[in-house]
C-alpha positions as CSV (number, residue, x, y, z in Angstrom):
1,X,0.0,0.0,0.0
2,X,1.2,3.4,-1.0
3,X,2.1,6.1,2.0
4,X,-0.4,8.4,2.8
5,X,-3.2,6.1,1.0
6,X,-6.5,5.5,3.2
7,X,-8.9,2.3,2.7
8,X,-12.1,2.7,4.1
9,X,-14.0,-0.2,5.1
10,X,-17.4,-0.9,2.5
11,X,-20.4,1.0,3.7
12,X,-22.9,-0.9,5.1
13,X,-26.4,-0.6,3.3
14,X,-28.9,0.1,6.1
15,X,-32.9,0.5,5.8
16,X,-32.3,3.8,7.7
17,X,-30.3,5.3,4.4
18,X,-32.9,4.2,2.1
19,X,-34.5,7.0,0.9
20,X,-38.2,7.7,1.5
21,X,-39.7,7.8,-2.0
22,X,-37.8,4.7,-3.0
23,X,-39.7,2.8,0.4
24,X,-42.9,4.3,-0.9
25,X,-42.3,2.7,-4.1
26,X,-41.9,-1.1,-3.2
27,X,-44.9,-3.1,-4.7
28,X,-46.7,-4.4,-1.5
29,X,-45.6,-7.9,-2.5
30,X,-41.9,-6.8,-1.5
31,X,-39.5,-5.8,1.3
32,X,-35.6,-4.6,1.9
33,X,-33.9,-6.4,4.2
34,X,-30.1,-7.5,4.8
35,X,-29.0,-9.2,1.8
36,X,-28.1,-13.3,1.7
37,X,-25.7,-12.4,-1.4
38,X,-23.8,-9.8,0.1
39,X,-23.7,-8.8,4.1
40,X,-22.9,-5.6,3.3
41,X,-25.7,-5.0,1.2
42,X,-29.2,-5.2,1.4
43,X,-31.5,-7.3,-0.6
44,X,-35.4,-7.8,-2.0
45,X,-38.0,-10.3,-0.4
46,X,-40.9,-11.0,-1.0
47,X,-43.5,-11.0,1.7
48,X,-45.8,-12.8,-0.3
49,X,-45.7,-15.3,-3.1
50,X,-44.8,-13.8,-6.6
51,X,-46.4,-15.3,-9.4
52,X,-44.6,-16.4,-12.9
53,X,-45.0,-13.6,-15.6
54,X,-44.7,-10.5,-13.1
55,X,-42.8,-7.7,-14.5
56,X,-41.1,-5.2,-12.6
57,X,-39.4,-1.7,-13.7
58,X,-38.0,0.3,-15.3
59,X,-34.6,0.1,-13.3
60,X,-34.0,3.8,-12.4
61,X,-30.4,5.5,-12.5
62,X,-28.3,7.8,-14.0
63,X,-27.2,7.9,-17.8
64,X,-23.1,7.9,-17.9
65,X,-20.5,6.7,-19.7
66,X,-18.6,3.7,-18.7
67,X,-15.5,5.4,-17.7
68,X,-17.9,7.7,-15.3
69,X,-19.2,4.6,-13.4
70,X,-16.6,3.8,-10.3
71,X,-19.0,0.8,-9.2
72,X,-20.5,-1.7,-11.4
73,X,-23.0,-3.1,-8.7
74,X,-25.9,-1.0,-9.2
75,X,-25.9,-0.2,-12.8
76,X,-27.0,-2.0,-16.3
77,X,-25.3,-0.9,-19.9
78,X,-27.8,-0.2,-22.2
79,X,-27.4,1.0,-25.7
80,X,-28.7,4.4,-27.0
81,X,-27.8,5.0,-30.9
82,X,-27.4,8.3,-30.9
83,X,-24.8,8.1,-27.3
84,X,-23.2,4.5,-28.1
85,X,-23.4,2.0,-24.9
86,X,-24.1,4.1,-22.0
87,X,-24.9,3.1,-18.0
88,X,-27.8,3.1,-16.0
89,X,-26.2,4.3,-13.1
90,X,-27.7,3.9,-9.6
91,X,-24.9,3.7,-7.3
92,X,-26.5,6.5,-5.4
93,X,-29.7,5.4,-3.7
94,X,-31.0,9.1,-4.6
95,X,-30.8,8.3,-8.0
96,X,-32.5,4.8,-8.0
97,X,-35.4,3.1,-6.9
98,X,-36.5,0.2,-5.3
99,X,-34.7,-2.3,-8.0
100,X,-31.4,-0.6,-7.5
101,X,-31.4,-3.5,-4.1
102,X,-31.8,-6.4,-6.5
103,X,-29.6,-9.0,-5.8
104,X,-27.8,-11.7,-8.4
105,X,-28.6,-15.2,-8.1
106,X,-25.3,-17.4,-6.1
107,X,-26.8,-20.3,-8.7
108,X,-29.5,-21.0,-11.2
109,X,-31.3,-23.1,-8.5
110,X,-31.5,-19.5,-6.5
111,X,-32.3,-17.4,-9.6
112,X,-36.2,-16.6,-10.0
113,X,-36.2,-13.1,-12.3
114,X,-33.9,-12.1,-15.6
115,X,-33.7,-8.4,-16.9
116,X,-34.9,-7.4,-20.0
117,X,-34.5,-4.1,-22.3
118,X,-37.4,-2.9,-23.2
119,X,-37.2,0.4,-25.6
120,X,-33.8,1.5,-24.0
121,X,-35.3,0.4,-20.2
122,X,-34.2,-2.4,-17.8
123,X,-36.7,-4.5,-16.0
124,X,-37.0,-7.4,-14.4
125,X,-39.6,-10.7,-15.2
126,X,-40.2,-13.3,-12.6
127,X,-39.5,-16.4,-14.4
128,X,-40.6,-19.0,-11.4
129,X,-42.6,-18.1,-8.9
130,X,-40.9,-16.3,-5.5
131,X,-41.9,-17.9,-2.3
132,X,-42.2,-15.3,0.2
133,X,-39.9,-15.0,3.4
């Protein structure tokens, strides 16, 4: 490590940071809680069963380049033709919503939705149905 270099330890993701609107705007069917992906993050459950078919979105986030984005955890790539591939961008919880605390699947077994682009637009479609908590 170079002199005079400080590592901070990850931020914790904690319900208390969320922002309001993006609480408001969970589907009643849904919940953040601590993530069992990431311990440092926090993750979506259902709080009642999800059926095959249900589509959620669009992902919400800033448009930037890829050399703006400095984490590719919350963001999609999506391509515009008049901009080229830019980045859904929503690092910052102020600039996403609710889908922003997706999760990835640890296996196929685990996974139960896949994104999709719709006119320039991430969402998400439940492809087997989500047993709640």
């Amino acid at each position: 490590m170079e002199e005079g270099v400080q590592m901070s330890a990850p931020k914790i993701e904690m319900l208390a940071d969320v922002p309001q609107r993006v609480l408001k705007g969970l589907p009643q069917e849904v919940t953040l809680q601590p993530s069992a992906v990431d311990e440092k993050r926090l993750g979506v459950w259902a709080t009642k069963s999800i059926q095959k078919g249900r589509k959620y979105g669009p992902f919400y986030g800033e448009r930037k380049k890829k050399s703006q984005v400095k984490n590719n955890v919350y963001m999609w790539e999506v391509y515009f033709p008049q901009f080229g591939w830019m980045c859904i961008d929503a690092t910052d919880p102020n600039k996403g919503n609710w889908l922003r605390y997706v999760n990835w699947a640890r296996s196929s077994d685990e996974q139960n939705l896949f994104p999709l682009e719709i006119n320039r637009a991430i969402y998400y479609k439940v492809f087997k149905v989500v047993v709640s908590l």
